[in-house]
N, C-alpha and C positions, 0 to 999 in steps of 0.2 A: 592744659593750664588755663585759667579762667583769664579775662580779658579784662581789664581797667578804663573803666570809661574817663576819659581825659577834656575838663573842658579848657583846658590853656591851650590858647589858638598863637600863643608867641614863636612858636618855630616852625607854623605851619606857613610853605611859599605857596605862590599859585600855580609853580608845574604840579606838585602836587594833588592840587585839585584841577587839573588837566589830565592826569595820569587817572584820577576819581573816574572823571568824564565819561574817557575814552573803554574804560573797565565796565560801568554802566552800561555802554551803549554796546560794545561787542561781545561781552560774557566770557571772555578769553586773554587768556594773559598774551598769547603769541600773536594775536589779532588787533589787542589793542597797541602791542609793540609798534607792528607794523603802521597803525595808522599815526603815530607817534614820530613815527623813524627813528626807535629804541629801537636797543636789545634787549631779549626778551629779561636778561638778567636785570638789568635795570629796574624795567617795569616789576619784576618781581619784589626787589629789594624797595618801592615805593609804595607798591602793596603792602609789606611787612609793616611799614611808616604808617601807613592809614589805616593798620587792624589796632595797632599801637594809640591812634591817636583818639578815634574813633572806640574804642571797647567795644569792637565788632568786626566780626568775621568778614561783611561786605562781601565776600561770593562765598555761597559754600556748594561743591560739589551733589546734586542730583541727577540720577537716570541717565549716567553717562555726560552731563556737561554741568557747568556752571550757573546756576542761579543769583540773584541779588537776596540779603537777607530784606527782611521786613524796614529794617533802619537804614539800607541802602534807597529801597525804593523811595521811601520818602524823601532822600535829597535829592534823586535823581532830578526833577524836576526846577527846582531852586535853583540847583547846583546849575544847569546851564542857562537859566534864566541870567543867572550871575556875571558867569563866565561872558554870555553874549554882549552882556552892557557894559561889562569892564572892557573888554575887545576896544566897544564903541568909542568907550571916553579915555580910551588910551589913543584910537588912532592906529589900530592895526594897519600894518603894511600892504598898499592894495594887492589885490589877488590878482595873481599870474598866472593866467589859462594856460598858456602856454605852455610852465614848466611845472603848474600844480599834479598831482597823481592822486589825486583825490579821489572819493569814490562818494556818490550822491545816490542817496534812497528814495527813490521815487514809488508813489503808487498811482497806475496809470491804469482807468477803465479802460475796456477793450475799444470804445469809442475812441476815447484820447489817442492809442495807440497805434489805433489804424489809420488816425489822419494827422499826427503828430510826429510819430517815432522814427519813420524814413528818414525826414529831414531832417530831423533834430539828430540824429545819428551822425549824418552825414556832415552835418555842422560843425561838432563837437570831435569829429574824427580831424578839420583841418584846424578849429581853433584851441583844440583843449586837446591834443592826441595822448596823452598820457592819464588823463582822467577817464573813469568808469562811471556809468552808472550801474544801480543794480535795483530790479525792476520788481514791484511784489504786484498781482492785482487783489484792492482789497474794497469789502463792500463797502457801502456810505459811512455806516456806525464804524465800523471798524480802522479804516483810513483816518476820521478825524479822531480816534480814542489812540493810533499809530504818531500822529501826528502831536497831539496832546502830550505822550509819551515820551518824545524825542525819535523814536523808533525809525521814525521815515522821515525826512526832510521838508518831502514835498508832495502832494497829493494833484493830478490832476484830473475832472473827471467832472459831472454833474452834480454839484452842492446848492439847490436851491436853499433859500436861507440857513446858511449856514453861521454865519456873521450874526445875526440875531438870536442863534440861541447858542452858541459858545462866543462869548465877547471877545477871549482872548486871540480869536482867528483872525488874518490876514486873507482874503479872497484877490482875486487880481480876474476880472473879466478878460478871456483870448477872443471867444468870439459870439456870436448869436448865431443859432441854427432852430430847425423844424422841424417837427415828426413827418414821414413819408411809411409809406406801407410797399413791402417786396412783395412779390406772389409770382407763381406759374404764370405763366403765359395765356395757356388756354384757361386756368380757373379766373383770372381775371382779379383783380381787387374793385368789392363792390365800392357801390355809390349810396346804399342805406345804410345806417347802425341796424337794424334788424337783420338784415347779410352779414355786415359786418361779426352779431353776435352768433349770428348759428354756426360761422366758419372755426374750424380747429385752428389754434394759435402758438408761434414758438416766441419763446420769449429770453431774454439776453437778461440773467440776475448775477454779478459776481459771487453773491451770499444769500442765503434762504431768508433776512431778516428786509430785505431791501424788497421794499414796493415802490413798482416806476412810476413815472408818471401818468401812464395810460390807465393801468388798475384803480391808478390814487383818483382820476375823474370821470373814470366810469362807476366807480362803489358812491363817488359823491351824487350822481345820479341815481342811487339804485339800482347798479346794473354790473355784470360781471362778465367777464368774456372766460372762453374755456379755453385753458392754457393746457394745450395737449403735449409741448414738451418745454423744457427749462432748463437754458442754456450756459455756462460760464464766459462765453465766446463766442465771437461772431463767425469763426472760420469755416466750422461746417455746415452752418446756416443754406448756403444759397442750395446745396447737393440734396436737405433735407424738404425745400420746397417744390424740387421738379417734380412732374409728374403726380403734385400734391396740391390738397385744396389747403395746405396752411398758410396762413399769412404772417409775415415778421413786421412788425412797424417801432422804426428805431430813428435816430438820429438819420437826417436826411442824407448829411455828407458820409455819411459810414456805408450808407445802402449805396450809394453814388457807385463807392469804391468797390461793390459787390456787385455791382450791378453787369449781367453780360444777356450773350443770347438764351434767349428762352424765358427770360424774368421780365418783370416791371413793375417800374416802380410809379405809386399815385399818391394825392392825397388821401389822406385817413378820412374818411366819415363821421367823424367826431371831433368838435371843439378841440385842442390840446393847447394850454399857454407853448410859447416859445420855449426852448430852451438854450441856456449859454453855458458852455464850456468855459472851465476856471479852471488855476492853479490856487491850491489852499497851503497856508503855513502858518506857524505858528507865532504870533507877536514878540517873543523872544529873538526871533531869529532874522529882526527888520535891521539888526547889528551886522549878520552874517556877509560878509561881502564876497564868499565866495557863492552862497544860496542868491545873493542878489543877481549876479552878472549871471548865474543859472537860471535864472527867472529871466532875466533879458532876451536870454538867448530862445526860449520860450516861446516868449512874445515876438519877438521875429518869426519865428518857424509860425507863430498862428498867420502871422500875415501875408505869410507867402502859401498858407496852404490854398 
């Protein structure tokens, strides 16, 4: 039966486009329930409401799940810009870590994770014990296109200008750190860029499209190091440097944490700017008062690491 597109917006409330929301973001009728605290029949019967109102299917079944149509995706994004500012100028009820059950999409480089995630765990287990997070790691492009999206709340991770060339981003500085270099013991980490370039090198990329910072100012010289392996993660790093002339050179406080007998870490032989560690969101979500006091908590854990 073909579908009537309706533009009388007179009987439409705003659970409704809550119910839109929540459908957008989880692709599931029994998931958006839950994040609702409906029943799933509810939710369904709201659905029905919004194919009705909309003249559009708004999910249709693909490859085993649920997709957005075309006319979904494009409110997707409105839709919670909307939602966030009405929140604001209504005065939503502050957020209760305590008793919220929330679940918060984070995308967190392996950086962020390994000097962030302990404590913020542990944090969140005495002040929020019923809230979840749920952790994606996603390359640069991808996390802020995640973020853009609704898809993930909050990205932590290295965004160097980030904020200059997507306007609508929120950055929030945790903290400033420095490239340092691992290596064997006996191979040593030199003290020339000409050592430095003949050695084989492992290299930490979430995603094939992302070039670091060492690449980005070594090509800006003319020069390129040979990246003998490439890595999604730091965890099997330190095993793959014993007894090897490769050298890792990453975030200082990350190697810190890798750091044991038989390694060492030094400065790099090459210029590298600083780099700072940020949480990114998106300027919709400066309404969000449960993403807010999640950023808080955040920035406490950068301070105590």
């Amino acid at each position: 039966m073909s579908m009537r597109k309706s533009n009388d917006l007179g009987g439409v409330d705003l659970n409704l486009l809550v119910v839109l929301d929540a459908l957008l973001l989880e692709r599931h009728v029994t998931r958006a329930a839950l994040r609702l605290n409906k029943t799933q029949p509810a939710v369904s019967q709201a659905l029905a409401r919004l194919r009705a109102l909309l003249g559009d299917p708004i999910l249709v079944r693909r490859a085993g799940g649920l997709e957005p149509t075309a006319r979904a995706q494009e409110l997707a994004i409105p839709l919670r810009e909307a939602l966030s500012m009405i929140g604001g100028l209504l005065g939503e009820d502050a957020f209760d870590p305590g008793a919220s059950g929330r679940e918060f999409r984070l995308s967190m480089s392996d950086y962020s994770a390994e000097v962030l995630l302990p404590g913020l765990v542990r944090r969140l287990e005495r002040s929020a014990p019923r809230a979840a997070l749920r952790l994606v790691a996603l390359g640069r492009e991808s996390a802020v296109a995640s973020i853009q999206s609704g898809e993930i709340d909050l990205a932590i991770g290295v965004y160097p200008g980030v904020e200059s060339n997507v306007r609508e981003l929120r950055i929030g500085t945790l903290f400033d750190d420095e490239f340092a270099c691992l290596a064997d013991t006996s191979a040593g980490i030199p003290t020339t860029l000409d050592d430095y370039l003949s050695r084989p090198h492992v290299a930490v990329a979430a995603s094939p499209e992302d070039l670091g910072e060492v690449d980005a100012a070594l090509r800006a010289q003319g020069l390129a190091r040979r990246v003998a392996v490439t890595l999604p993660h730091w965890s099997v790093a330190p095993r793959l440097l014993r007894g090897s002339d490769l050298i890792l050179t990453a975030a200082r406080r990350s190697l810190l944490a890798r750091l044991d007998d038989g390694l060492v870490i030094a400065p790099p032989p090459i210029a590298l700017a600083g780099l700072a560690l940020a949480q990114v969101w998106h300027a919709r979500r400066d309404y969000d008062q449960g993403l807010r006091w999640l950023r808080g908590e955040i920035e406490q854990e950068a301070r105590a690491a």
